[in-house]
C-alpha positions as CSV (number, residue, x, y, z in Angstrom):
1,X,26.6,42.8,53.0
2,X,26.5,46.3,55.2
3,X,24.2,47.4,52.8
4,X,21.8,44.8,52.8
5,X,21.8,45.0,56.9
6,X,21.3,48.7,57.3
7,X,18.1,48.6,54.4
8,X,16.7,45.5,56.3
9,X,17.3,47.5,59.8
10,X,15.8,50.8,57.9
11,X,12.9,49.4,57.0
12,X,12.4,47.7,60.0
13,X,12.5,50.9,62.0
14,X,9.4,52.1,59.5
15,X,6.7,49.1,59.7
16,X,4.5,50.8,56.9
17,X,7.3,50.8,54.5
18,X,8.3,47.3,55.1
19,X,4.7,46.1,54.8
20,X,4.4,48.0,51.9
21,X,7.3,46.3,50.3
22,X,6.4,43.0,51.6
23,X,2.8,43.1,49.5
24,X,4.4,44.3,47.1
25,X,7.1,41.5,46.8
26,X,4.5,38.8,47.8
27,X,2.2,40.0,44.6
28,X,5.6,40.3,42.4
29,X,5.9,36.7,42.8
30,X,2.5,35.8,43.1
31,X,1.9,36.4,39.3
32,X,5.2,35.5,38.2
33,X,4.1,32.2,39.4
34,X,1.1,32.4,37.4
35,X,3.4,33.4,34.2
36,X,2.0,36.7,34.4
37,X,4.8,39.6,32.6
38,X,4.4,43.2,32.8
39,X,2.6,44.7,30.5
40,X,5.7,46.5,29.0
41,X,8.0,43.8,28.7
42,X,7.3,42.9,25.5
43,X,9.7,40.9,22.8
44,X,10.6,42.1,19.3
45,X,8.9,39.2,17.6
46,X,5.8,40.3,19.3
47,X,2.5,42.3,16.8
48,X,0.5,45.2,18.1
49,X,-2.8,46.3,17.0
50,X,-2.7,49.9,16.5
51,X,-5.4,51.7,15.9
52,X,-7.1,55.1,16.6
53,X,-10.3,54.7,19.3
54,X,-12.9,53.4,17.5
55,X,-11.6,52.0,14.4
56,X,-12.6,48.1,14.6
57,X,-10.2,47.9,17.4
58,X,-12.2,45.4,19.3
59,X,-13.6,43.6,16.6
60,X,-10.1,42.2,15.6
61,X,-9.2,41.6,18.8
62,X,-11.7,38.6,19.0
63,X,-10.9,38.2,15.2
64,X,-7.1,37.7,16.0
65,X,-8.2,35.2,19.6
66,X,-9.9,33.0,16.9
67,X,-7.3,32.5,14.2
68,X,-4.2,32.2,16.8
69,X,-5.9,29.0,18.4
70,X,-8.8,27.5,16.8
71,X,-11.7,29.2,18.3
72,X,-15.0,29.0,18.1
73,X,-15.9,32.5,17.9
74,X,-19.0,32.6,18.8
75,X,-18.9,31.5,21.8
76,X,-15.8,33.5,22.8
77,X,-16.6,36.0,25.6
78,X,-14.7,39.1,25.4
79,X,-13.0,38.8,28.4
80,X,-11.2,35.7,27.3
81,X,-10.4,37.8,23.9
82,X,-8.3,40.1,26.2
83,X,-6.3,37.4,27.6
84,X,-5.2,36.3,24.3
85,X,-4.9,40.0,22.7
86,X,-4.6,41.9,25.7
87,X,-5.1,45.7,25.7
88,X,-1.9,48.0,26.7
89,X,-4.0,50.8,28.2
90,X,-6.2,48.0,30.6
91,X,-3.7,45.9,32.0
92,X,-0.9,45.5,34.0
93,X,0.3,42.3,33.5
94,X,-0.6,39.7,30.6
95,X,0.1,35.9,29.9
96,X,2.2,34.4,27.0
97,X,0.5,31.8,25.4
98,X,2.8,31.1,22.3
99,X,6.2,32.5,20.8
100,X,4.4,35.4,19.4
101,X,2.1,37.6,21.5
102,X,-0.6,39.9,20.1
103,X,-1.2,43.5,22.0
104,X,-4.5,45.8,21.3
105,X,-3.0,49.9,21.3
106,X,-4.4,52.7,20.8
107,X,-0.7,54.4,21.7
108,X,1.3,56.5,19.0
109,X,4.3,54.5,17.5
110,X,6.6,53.6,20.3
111,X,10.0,52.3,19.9
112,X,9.4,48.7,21.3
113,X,6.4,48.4,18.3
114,X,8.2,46.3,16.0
115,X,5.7,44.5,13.9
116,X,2.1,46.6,13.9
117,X,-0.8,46.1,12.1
118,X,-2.2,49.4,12.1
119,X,-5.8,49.6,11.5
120,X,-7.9,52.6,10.0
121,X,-10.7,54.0,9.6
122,X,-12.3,56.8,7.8
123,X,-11.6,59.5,10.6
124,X,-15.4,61.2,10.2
125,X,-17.1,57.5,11.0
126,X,-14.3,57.0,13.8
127,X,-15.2,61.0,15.2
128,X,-19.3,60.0,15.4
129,X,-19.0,56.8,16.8
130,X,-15.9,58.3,19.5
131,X,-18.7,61.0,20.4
132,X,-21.5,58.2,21.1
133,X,-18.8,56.2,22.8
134,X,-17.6,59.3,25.2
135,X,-21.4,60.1,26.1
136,X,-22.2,56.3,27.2
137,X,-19.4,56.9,29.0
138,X,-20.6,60.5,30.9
139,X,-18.5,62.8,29.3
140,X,-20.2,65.7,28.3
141,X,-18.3,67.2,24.9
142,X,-20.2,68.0,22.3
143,X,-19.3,66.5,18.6
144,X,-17.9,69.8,17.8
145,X,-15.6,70.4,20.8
146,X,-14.1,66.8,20.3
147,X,-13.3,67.8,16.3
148,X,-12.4,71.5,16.9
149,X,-10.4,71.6,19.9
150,X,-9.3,68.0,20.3
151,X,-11.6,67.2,24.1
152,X,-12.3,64.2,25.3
153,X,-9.6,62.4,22.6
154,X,-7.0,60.1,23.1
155,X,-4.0,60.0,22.1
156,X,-5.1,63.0,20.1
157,X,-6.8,63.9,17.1
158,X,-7.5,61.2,14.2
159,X,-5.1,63.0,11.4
160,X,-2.4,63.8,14.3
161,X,-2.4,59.4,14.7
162,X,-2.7,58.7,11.6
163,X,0.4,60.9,10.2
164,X,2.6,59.5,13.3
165,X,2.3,55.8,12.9
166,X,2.4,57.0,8.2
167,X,5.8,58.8,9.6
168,X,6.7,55.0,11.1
169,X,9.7,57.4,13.2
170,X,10.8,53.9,14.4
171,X,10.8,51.6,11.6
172,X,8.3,49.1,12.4
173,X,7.2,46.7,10.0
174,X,3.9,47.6,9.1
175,X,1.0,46.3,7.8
176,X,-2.0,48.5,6.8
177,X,-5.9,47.1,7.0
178,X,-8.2,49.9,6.5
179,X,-11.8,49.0,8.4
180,X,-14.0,49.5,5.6
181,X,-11.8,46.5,3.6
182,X,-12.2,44.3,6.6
183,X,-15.9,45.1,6.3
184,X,-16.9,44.3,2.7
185,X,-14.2,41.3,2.6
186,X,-12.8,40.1,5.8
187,X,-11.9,36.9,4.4
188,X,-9.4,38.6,2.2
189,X,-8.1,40.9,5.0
190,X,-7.4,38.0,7.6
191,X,-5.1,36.2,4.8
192,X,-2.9,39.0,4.7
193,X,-2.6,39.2,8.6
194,X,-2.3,35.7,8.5
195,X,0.8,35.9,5.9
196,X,2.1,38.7,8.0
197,X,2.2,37.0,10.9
198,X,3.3,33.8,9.7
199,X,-0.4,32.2,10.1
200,X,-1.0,28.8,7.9
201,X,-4.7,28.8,8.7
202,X,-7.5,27.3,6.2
203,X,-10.3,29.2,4.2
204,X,-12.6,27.0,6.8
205,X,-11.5,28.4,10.1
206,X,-11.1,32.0,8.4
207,X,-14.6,31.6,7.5
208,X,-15.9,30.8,10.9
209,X,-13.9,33.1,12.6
210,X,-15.5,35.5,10.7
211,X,-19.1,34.1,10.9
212,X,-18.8,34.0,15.1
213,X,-18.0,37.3,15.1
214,X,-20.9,39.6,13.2
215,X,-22.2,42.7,15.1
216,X,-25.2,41.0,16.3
217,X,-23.7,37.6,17.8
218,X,-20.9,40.8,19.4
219,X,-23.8,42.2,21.1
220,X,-25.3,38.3,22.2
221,X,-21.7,37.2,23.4
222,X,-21.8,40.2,26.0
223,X,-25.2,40.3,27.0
224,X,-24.8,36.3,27.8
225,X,-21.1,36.7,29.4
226,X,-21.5,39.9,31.5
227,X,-19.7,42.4,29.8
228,X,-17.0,43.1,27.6
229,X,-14.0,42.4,30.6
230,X,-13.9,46.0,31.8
231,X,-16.1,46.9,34.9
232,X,-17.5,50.3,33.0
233,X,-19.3,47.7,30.4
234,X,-20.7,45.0,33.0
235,X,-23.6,43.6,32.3
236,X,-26.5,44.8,30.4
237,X,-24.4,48.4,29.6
238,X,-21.7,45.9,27.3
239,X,-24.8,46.5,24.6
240,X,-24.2,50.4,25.0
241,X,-20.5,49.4,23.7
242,X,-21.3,48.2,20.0
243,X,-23.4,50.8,18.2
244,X,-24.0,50.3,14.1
245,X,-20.5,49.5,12.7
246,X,-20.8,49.7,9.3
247,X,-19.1,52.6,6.8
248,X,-20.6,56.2,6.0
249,X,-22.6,56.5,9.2
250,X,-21.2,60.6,9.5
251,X,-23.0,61.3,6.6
252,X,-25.9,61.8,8.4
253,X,-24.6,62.1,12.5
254,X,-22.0,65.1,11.8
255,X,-23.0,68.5,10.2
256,X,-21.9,69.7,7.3
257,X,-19.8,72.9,8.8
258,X,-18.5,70.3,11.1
259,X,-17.4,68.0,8.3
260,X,-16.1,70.8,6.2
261,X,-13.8,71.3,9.4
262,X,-12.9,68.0,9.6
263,X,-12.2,67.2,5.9
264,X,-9.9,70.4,6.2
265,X,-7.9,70.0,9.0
266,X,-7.1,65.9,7.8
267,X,-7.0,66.5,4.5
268,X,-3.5,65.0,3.3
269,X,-4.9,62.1,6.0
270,X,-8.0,61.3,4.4
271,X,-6.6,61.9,0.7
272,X,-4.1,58.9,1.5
273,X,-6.5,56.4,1.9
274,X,-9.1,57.6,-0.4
275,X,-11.3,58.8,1.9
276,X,-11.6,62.0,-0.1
277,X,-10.2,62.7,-3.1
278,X,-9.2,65.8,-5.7
């Protein structure tokens, strides 16, 4: 009870630190009352989406919003995709809409990851398409600095992420889609999150899940809704956010001494998923 009085007259004596505390109480509340959690308060039950930057990350994010309730997905605006699969590294505070929550990371393994899907992607396609990404976004390293000495990438480099969350130091049940199998037959790929996540959805709401969300009618949803939720892709600059998708397109955007590079340093990396092989 002493304690209590000599805070209250402490803070009293300093009106900035009591106002600060007050706001900061009033907003605690405020979205508790509007079942809003902290980001980090997660529960056990709950999947994230891992995946390295630029690896389809978005993509299943509106993929996921679709399956968990029955969405049209074509006429679901991006913003409403991160309510349902919010990102870990854009919010502080997210909604529960069911018993199981799905979260969008781009973090190493963490101990509170229980249940991941962890999505790859060939690490040369992921590299060109970071680099286009970093530029739209004003920062100036060259293709070569981002392979070579790691600028401008986050959490790290691609073979650094991908041996991490292989490693699995915290034993998370794990289930691998690779990008380029979620490209040539989604259908198949979204059954087996389905059965990992204890999904029963039909072949019909699979199908249109898949159908509302093609590259093009991607690009349409956030030209007609204003962006892609984040303030650095309002407006007409979302388009900047989707470039070609697709599979191969370092074949022709990354030298060859660059590749060479690339393929050496991630070798046992790209050998695992058949990137490379020999």
């Amino acid at each position: 009870m002493i304690e209590r009085v000599l805070k209250g007259y402490r803070l009293l004596s300093n009106p900035r630190e009591f106002l600060r505390q007050e706001r900061e109480r009033h907003l605690k509340e405020t979205l508790q009352n509007n079942f809003s959690i902290p980001i980090e308060e997660t529960q056990p039950q709950d999947i994230f989406i891992a995946g390295y930057p630029k690896s389809g990350n978005t993509w299943m994010q509106s993929l996921i919003s679709g399956l968990l309730y029955g969405i049209d997905t074509q006429y679901l605006p991006d913003r409403l995709a991160q309510e349902i699969v919010p990102d870990v590294h854009a919010r502080s505070y997210y909604t529960r809409f069911g018993s199981i929550n799905f979260f969008k990371s781009h973090h190493l393994p963490q101990p509170t990851y229980k249940r991941v899907i962890y999505l790859v992607r060939d690490g040369r396609d992921a590299m060109v398409s970071y680099y286009a990404y970093n530029k739209k976004l004003g920062l100036e390293f060259t293709l070569a600095e981002m392979v070579k000495e790691g600028k401008g990438l986050f959490p790290g480099k691609w073979h650094e992420h991908v041996d991490a969350w292989m490693n699995n130091p915290y034993q998370a049940d794990i289930l691998i889609v690779k990008y380029e199998d979620l490209y040539s037959d989604a259908a198949k790929e979204l059954k087996r999150i389905c059965e990992f996540a204890g999904l029963d959805r039909d072949n019909d709401l699979i199908q249109r899940v898949i159908r509302g969300n093609t590259l093009d009618l991607m690009r349409e949803k956030a030209k007609n809704y204003n962006g892609m939720g984040h303030m650095q892709w309002k407006g007409d600059k979302a388009l900047d956010f989707f470039r070609k998708g697709g599979v191969g397109n370092y074949t022709t955007e990354m030298e060859n001494e660059l590749r060479f590079f690339f393929e050496n340093e991630a070798k046992n990396e790209l050998k695992l998923f058949n990137y490379i092989v020999g």
